[in-house]
SEKOLFI-120900 format. One record per residue (C-alpha): x, y, z; residue number from 1; residue in one letter. Coordinates in Angstrom, 3 decimals. Each point is the difference from the previous one (the first is absolute). Example, Ala and Ser with C-alpha at 12.3 -4.5 7.8 and 13.67 -1.06 7.14 Angstrom:
BEGIN
xx yy zz seq type
12.300 -4.500 7.800 1 A
1.370 3.440 -0.660 2 S
//
This chain:
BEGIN
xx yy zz seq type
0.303 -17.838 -39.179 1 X
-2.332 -1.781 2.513 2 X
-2.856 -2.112 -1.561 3 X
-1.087 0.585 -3.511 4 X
-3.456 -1.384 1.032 5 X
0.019 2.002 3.130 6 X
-2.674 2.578 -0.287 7 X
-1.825 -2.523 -1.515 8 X
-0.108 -2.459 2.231 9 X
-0.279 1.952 3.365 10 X
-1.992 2.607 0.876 11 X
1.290 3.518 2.322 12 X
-0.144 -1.358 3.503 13 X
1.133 3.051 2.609 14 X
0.729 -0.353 4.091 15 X
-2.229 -1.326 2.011 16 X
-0.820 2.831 2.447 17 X
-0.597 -0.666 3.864 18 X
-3.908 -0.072 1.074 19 X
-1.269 3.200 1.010 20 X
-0.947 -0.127 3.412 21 X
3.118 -1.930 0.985 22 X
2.359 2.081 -1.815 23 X
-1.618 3.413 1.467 24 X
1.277 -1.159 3.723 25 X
3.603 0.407 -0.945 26 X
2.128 2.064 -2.158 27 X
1.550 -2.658 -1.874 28 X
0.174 -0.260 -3.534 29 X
-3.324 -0.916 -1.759 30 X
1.145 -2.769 -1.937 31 X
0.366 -3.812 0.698 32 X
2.833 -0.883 0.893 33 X
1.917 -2.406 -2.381 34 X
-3.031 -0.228 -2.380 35 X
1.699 1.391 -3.109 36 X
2.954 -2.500 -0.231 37 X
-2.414 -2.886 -0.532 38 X
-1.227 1.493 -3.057 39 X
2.224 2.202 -1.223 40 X
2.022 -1.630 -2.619 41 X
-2.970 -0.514 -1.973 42 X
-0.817 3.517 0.468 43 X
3.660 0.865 -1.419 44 X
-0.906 -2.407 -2.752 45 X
-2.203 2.417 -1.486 46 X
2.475 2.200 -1.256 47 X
-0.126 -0.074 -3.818 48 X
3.483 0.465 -1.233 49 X
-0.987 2.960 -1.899 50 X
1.655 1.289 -2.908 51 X
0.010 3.145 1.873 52 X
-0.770 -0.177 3.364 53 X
-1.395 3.141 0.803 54 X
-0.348 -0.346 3.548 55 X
3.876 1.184 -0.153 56 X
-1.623 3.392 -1.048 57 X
-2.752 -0.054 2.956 58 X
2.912 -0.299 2.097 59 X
2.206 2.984 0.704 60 X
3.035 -2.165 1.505 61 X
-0.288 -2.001 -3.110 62 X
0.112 -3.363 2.366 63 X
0.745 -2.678 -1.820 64 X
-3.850 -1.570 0.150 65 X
0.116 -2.851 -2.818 66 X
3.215 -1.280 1.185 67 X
-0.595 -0.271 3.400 68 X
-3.486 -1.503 -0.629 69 X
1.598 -2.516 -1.727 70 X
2.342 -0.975 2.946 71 X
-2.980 -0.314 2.416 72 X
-1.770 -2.217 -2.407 73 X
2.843 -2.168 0.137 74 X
0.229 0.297 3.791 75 X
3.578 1.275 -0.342 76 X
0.045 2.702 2.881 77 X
3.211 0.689 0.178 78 X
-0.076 1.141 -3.773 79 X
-3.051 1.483 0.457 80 X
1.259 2.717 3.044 81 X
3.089 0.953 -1.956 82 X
-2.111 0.731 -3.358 83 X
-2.379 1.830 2.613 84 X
3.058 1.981 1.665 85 X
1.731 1.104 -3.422 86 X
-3.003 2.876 -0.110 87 X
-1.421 0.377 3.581 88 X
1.376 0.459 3.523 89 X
-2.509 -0.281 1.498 90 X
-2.522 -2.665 -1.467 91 X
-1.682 -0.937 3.247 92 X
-1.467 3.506 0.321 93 X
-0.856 0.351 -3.520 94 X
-1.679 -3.739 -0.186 95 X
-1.962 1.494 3.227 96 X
-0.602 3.244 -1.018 97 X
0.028 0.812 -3.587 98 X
-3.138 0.433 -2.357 99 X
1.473 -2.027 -2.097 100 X
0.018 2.288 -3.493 101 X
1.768 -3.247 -1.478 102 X
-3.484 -2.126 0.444 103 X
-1.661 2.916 -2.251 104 X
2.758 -0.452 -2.692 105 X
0.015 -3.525 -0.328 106 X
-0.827 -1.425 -3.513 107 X
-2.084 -2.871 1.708 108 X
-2.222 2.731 1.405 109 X
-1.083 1.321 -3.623 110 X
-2.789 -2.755 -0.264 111 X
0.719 -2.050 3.446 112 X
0.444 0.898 4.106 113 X
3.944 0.662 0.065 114 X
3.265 -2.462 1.395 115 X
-0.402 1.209 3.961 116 X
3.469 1.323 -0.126 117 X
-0.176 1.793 3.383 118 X
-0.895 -3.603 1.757 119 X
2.673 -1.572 -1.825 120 X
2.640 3.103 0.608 121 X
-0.804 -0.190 3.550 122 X
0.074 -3.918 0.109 123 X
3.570 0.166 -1.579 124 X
1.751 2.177 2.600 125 X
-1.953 -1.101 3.222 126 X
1.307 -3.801 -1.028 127 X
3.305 1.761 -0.742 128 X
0.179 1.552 3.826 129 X
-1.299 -3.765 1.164 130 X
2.777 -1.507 -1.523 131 X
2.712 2.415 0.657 132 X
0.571 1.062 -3.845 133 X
-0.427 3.744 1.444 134 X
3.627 0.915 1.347 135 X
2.170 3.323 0.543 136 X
2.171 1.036 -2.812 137 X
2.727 2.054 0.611 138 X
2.105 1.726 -1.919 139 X
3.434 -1.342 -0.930 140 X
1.558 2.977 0.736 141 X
-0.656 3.602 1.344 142 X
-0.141 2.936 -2.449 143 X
0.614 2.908 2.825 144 X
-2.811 1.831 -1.213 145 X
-2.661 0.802 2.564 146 X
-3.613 0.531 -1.094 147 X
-3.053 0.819 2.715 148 X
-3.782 -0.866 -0.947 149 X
-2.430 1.976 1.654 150 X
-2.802 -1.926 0.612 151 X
-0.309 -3.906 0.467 152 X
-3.518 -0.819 -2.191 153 X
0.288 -2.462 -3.468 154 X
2.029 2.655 -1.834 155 X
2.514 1.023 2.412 156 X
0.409 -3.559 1.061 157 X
0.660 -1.180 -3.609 158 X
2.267 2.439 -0.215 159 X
1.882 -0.633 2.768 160 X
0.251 -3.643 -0.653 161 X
1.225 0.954 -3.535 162 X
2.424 2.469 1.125 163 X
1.649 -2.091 3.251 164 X
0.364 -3.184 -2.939 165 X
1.693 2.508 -2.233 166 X
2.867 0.351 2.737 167 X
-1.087 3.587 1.253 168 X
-0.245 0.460 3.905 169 X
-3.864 0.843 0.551 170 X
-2.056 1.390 2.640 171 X
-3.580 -0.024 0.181 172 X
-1.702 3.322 1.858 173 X
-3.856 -1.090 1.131 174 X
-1.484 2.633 1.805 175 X
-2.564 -2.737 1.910 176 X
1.274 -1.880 2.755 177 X
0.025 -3.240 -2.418 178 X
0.811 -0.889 -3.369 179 X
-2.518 -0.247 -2.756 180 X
-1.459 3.020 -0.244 181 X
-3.580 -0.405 -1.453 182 X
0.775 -3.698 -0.813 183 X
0.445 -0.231 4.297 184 X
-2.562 2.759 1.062 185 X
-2.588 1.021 -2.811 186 X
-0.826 -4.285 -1.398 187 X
-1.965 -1.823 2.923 188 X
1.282 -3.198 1.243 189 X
-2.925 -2.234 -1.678 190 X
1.604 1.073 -3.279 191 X
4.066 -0.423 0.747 192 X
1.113 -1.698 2.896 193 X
2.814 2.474 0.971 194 X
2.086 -3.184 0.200 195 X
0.906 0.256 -3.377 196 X
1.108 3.540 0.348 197 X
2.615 -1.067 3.143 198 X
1.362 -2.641 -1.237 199 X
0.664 1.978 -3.233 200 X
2.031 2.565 1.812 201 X
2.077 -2.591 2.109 202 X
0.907 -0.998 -3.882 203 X
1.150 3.561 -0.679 204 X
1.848 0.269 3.667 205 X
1.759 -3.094 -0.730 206 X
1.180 1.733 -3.319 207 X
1.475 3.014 1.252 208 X
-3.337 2.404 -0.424 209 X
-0.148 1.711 3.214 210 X
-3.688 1.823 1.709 211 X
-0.378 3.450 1.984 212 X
-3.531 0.046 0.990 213 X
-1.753 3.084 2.295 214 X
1.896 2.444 -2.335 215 X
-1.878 2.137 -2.388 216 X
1.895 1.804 -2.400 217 X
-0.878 3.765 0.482 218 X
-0.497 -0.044 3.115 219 X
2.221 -2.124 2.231 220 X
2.245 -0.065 -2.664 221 X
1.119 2.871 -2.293 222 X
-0.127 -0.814 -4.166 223 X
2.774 2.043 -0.253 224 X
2.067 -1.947 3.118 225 X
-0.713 -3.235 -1.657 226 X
0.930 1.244 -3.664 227 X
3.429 0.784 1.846 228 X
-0.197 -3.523 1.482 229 X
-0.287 -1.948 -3.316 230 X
1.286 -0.540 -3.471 231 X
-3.479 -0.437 -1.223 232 X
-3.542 -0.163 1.361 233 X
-3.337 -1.079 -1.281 234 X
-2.656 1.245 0.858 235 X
-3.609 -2.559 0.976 236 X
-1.785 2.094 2.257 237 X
-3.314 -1.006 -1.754 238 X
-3.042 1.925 -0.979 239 X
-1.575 0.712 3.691 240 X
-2.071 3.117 -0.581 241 X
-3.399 -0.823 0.760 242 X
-2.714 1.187 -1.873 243 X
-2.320 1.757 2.623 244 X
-3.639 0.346 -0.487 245 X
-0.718 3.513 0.805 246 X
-3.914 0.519 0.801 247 X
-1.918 1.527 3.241 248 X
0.681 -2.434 3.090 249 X
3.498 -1.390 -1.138 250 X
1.245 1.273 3.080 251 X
-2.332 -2.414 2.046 252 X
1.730 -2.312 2.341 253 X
-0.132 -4.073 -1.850 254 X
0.616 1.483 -3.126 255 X
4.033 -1.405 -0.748 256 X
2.156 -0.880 -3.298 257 X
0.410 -3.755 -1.453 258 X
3.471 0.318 1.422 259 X
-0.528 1.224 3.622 260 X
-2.502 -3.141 0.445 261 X
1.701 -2.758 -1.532 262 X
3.585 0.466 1.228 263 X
-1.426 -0.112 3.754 264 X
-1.589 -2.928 -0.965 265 X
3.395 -1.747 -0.978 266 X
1.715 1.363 2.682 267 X
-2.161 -2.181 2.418 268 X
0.712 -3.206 -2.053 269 X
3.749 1.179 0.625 270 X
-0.644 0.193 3.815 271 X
0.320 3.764 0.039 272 X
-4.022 -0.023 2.085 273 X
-2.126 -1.966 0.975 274 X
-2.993 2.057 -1.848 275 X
-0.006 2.323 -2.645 276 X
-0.091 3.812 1.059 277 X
-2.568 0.340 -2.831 278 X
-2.170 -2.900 -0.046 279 X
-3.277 -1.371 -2.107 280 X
-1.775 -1.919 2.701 281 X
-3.502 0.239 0.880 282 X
0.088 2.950 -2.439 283 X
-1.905 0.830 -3.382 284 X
3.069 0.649 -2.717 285 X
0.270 1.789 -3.222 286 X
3.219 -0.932 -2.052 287 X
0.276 2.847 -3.113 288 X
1.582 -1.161 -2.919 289 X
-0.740 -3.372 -1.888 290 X
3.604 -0.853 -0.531 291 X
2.345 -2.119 1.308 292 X
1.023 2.036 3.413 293 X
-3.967 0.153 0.282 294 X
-0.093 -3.441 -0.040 295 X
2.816 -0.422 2.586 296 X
-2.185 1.927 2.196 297 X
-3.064 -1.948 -0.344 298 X
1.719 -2.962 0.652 299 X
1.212 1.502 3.062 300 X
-3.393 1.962 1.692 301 X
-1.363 -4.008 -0.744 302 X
3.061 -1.547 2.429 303 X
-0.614 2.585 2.267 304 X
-3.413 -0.443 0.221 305 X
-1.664 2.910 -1.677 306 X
-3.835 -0.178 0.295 307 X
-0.084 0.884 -3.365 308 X
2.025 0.664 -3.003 309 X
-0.553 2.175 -2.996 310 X
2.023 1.060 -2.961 311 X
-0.629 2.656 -2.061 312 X
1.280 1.194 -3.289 313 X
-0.734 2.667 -2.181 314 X
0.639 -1.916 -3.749 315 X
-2.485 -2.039 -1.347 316 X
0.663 -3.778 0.710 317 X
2.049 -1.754 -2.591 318 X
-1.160 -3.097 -2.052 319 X
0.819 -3.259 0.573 320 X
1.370 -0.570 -3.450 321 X
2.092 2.097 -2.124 322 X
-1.543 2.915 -1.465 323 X
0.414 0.342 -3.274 324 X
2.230 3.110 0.190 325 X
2.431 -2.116 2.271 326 X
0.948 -2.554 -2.256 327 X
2.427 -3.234 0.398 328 X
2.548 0.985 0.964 329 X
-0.210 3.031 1.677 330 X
-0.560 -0.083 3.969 331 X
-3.747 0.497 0.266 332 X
-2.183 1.619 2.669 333 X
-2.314 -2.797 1.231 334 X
-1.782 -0.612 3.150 335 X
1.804 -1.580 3.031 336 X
-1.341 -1.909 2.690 337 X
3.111 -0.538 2.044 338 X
0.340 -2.140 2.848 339 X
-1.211 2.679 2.404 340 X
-2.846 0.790 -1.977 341 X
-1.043 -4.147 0.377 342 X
-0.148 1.148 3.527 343 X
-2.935 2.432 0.027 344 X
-1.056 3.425 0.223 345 X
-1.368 2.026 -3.099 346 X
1.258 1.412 -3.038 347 X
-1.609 3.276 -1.723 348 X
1.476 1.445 -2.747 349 X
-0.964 3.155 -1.681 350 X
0.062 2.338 2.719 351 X
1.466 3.122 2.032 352 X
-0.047 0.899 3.455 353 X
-1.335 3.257 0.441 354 X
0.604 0.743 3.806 355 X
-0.052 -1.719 3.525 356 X
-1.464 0.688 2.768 357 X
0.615 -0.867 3.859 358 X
-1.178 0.182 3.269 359 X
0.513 2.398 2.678 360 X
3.613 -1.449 1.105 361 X
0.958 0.220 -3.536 362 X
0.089 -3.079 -1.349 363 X
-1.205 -1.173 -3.830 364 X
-2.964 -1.595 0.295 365 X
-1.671 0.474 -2.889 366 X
1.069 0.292 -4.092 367 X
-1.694 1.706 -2.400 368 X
0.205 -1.160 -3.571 369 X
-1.755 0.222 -3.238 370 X
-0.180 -1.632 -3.226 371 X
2.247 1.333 -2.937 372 X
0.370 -0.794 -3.749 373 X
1.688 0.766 -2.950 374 X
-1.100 3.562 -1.696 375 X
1.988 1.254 -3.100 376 X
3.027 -1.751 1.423 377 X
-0.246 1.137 3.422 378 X
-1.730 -1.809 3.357 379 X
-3.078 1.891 1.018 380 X
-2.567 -0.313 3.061 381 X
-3.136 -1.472 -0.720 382 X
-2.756 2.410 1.212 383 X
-2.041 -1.652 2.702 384 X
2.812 -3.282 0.661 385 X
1.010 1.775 3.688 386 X
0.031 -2.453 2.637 387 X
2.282 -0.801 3.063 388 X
1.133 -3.397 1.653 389 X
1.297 -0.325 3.183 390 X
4.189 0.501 0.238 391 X
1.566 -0.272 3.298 392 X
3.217 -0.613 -1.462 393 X
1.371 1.174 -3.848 394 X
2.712 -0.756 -1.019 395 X
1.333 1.935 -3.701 396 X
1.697 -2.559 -2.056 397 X
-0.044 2.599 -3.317 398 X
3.337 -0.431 -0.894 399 X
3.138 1.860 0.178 400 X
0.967 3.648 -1.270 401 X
4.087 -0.157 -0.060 402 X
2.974 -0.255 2.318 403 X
-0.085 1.349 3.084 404 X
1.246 3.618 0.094 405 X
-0.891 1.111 3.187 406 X
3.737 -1.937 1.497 407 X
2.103 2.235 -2.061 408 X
1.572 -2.618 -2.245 409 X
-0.862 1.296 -3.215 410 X
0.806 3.148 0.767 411 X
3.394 -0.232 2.014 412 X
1.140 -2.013 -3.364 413 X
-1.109 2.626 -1.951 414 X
-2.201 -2.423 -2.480 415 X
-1.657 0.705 -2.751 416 X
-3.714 -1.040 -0.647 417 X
-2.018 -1.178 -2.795 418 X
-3.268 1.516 -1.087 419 X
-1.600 -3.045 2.695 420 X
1.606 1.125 3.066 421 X
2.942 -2.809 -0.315 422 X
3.332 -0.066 0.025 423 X
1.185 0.546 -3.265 424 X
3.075 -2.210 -1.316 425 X
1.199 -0.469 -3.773 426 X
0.647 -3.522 -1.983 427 X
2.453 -1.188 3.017 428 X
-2.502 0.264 2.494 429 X
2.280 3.072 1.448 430 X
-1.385 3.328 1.418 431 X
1.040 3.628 -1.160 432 X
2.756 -0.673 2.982 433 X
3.065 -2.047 -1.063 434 X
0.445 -3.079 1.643 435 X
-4.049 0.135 1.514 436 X
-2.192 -2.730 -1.489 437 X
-3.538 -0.477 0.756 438 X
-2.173 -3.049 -0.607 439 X
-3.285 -1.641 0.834 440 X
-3.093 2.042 0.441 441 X
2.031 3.338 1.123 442 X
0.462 0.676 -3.751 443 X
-2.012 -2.030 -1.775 444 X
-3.621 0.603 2.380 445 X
-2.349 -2.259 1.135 446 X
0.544 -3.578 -1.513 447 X
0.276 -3.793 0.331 448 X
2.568 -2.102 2.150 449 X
1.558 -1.705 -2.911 450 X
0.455 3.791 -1.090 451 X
1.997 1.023 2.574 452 X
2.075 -3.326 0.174 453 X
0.869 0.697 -4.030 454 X
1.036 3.894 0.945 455 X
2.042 -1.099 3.005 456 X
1.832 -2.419 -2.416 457 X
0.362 2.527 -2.882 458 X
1.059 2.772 2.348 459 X
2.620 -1.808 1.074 460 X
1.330 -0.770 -3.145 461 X
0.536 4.135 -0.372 462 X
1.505 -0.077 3.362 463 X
2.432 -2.414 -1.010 464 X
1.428 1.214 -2.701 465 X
0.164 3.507 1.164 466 X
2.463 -1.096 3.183 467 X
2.136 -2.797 -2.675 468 X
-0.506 1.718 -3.382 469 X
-1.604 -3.743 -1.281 470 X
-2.781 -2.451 1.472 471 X
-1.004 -3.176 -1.121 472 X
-3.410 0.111 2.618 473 X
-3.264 -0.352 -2.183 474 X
-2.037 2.864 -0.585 475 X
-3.766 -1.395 -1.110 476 X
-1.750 3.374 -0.047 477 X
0.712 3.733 -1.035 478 X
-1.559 2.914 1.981 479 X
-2.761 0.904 -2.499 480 X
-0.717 -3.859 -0.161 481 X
-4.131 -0.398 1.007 482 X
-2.524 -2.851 -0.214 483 X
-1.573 -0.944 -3.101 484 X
-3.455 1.098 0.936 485 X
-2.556 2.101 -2.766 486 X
//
C-alpha cells in the first residue's frame, strides 16, 4: 500500500486555510481552493500499510482508509471514490465535517503526526464530483415496499440512500423548508458549502428517493397516519433538546440557543433575508460552550461583525498532547483552535455563569461568571473569582438533551425510552413498535457526523430485512457500539 518510505520521507502537510481578514468578508469556505491536490499524494503516501490498521477501528463506518490511500497515492481517482463509496454516502460531508477519530487511531500517530486522512478523504470525492465519477444508482428493480424517513440530516439521508438502492420506494419527511437538517441549518457556510448537500440530493432524486419538506411529524402529520402510510419507517429526527441554562436573567431579551442563531444565519446565505433577525454586529457576544456548535457561533458573531467575541466553558482546558490516561489509540480530549478561533475573540475555560443582568428595556447586557474547579470530583466556585463582562448577545451552545418531545412523535408511536431520554431500539436498530426504526442521534444522543452516517446505514440494514425477510446492505455498527475513548 502507498509508499513504504512514505512517512519517512514527507512530513503531515494539512489545507492551506484562506487569510483571515479576506476570508471574514464572505461566507465561503476557509480553505484554499485547489491547494490540497498539489500535495496530496504524498500526503496519502504516508500511510504505513499496517499489519493492522487501526484507523478501521477509529472509524465507525469502517471506510476502507488504507486502500483508498493507496489509490490516491497512485493518482487513480476513479479507484479511489469507489473504495471511498463502499463505506460512506456521504464522504464530502464527513471529509468537511468529521473530527476525524481515524487520525487518533492511526499507527503512524503512536510516535509521529498522523496520514491527514480527512484532507485526503475529502480530496478523493471532490475530484470524484469534478470528474463525474459521482452518478445516480438506481435500483434494477422495485421491491413494492414503501419506507418513510423522518428527518433529512446524515442518518436519515444514509438511510434513505440505502433503502431507495435496495429497491424500496422511499420518502423523506423534513420538517424545515429544505433538506439537510443540521447539516443545511445548524453547520455555517465557511465550514460546508451547502453545494455539496444539493447536489447530493439531486443524486438521490435521480434514484427514485423522493423529499416532503415543511412537514413535521406530530404535528402536521400524525405518527400514527404515516405508520398507516408505510411498510416501514425510520426514524432520524435527531437529538434537538437544548440544554437550557437556567439562572436569574435567562429571560432577558439577546439571550438565544446555538440553533436559533445559526440557522438564521444560513438562511440569509440561502436568500431567505437580507439580514439576520438575530444579529452580532456592533455588539459585545458571549458564545457558552467550548465545543464545536460554540465554535460555529464564534465564527459567525466574527462575519457578522461582533465587537467582541468570547467563549466560555466550564471544564478545564485540555492539553495539547495526549494525556496519559488517553492513550494511542483512543480519541483524546485535546485543545482545538479551529478555524474560527484563528479569527479572534477569547477563550476562558474553567468557568460558570452565575446570572445576567440587563437594562431597563430588558436586554442582557451584562454576564456574571466566576471561576470553578475540581473539588472531590465535583466543579466548585472559587470564593472571591466573581466578575462580569459585557454580553449583548449569548448564545448557549451546551449541547443537546434528547429528541424533541414536545411535537408528539414519540408519544403518538408509543416509543419506548432508554434510561438517556432516547429512543430505545434493540440489535436491529428497531423500536419497541414493529416495523419503526430509529437512527442517528434520536437513539443514540448527542454524537459525531460519521456517527450518524454509520446508524443511518446500519438501520437500514434492519429495515431491509424486516420488509424482504433477507438483506445483503452492510451494517458497520450495532446500537451499543461507542467510541474508543478512556
Amino acid at each position: 500500500m502507498a509508499d513504504p518510505k512514505g512517512f519517512l520521507n514527507h512530513g503531515r502537510e494539512v489545507a492551506k486555510s484562506r487569510p483571515v481578514d479576506v476570508r471574514l468578508k464572505d461566507w465561503n469556505e476557509v480553505y484554499v481552493p485547489g491547494s490540497l491536490l498539489p500535495i496530496i499524494s504524498k500526503q496519502a503516501s504516508r500511510c504505513m500499510d499496517c499489519g493492522i490498521p487501526f484507523c478501521h477501528n477509529g472509524c465507525p463506518l469502517g471506510n476502507l482508509i488504507p486502500e483508498w490511500n493507496d489509490f490516491a497515492y497512485r493518482e487513480d481517482w476513479s479507484a479511489a471514490s469507489e473504495r471511498l463509496h463502499a463505506t460512506n454516502n456521504f464522504p464530502e460531508f464527513t471529509g468537511r465535517l468529521c473530527p476525524a477519530p481515524c487520525e487518533s487511531a492511526c499507527v503512524l500517530g503512536i510516535n509521529q503526526p498522523a496520514v491527514t486522512i480527512k484532507n485526503v478523504e475529502v480530496s478523493i470525492i471532490d475530484k470524484a464530483w469534478d470528474s463525474g465519477d459521482v452518478e445516480p444508482q438506481a435500483p434494477e428493480r422495485l421491491s413494492g415496499k414503501t419506507v418513510a424517513v423522518i428527518g433529512s440530516g446524515p442518518a436519515g439521508l444514509a438511510a434513505a440512500q440505502q433503502l431507495t438502492r435496495a429497491g424500496h420506494t422511499v420518502a423523506v419527511y423534513e420538517r424545515a423548508d429544505r433538506v439537510g437538517g443540521l447539516l443545511r441549518y445548524g453547520i455555517p457556510e465557511f465550514k460546508m458549502e451547502k453545494r455539496h448537500i444539493n447536489r447530493r440530493i439531486e443524486q438521490m432524486r435521480a434514484e427514485g428517493t423522493r423529499f416532503r419538506t415543511g412537514i413535521e411529524i406530530g404535528r402536521d402529520l400524525k405518527a400514527t397516519d404515516l405508520k398507516k402510510r408505510y411498510d416501514a419507517i425510520v426514524i432520524a429526527a435527531g437529538a434537538t433538546t437544548a440544554r437550557d441554562l437556567p439562572v436569574p436573567g435567562r429571560e432577558l431579551k439577546g439571550i438565544h440557543q446555538a440553533m436559533e442563531y445559526l440557522p438564521l444565519a444560513n438562511k440569509v446565505q440561502e436568500g431567505d433575508f437580507v439580514a439576520p433577525p438575530i444579529t452580532a454586529e456592533g455588539k459585545h457576544v458571549v458564545v457558552i460552550g467550548g465545543g464545536d456548535t460554540g465554535a460555529d457561533c464564534v465564527g459567525t458573531a466574527h462575519r457578522q461583525g461582533a465587537a467582541s467575541v468570547t467563549q466560555l466553558e466550564i471544564m478545564p482546558q485540555p492539553g495539547a498532547e495526549r494525556a496519559p490516561h488517553q492513550p494511542w489509540p483512543t480519541f483524546p480530549m485535546l485543545y482545538k483552535v479551529t478555524s474560527a478561533h484563528e479569527e479572534g475573540g477569547e477563550r476562558v475555560y474553567s468557568v460558570s455563569t452565575t446570572h445576567f443582568e440587563g437594562d431597563e428595556d430588558g436586554n442582557v447586557q451584562w454576564l456574571h461568571l466566576t471561576e470553578v474547579e475540581f473539588i472531590d470530583g465535583r466543579l466548585t466556585p472559587k470564593p472571591g473569582t466573581e466578575r462580569k463582562i459585557p454580553a449583548q448577545l449569548v448564545t448557549l451552545a451546551m449541547g443537546f438533551t434528547g429528541t424533541d418531545r414536545e411535537n408528539g412523535l414519540v408519544e403518538q408511536f408509543g416509543l419506548e425510552l432508554d434510561e438517556r431520554g432516547n429512543i430505545a431500539r434493540d440489535a436491529d436498530f428497531q423500536t419497541n413498535v414493529p416495523g419503526v426504526y430509529v437512527a442517528g442521534d434520536a437513539g443514540r444522543g448527542q454524537s459525531l457526523i460519521v456517527w450518524a452516517i454509520a446508524e443511518g446505514r446500519s438501520a437500514a440494514r434492519g429495515v431491509d430485512r424486516f420488509l424482504t425477510g433477507a438483506s445483503d446492505l452492510p451494517a458497520p455498527i450495532r446500537p451499543t457500539d461507542r467510541s474508543l475513548v478512556v
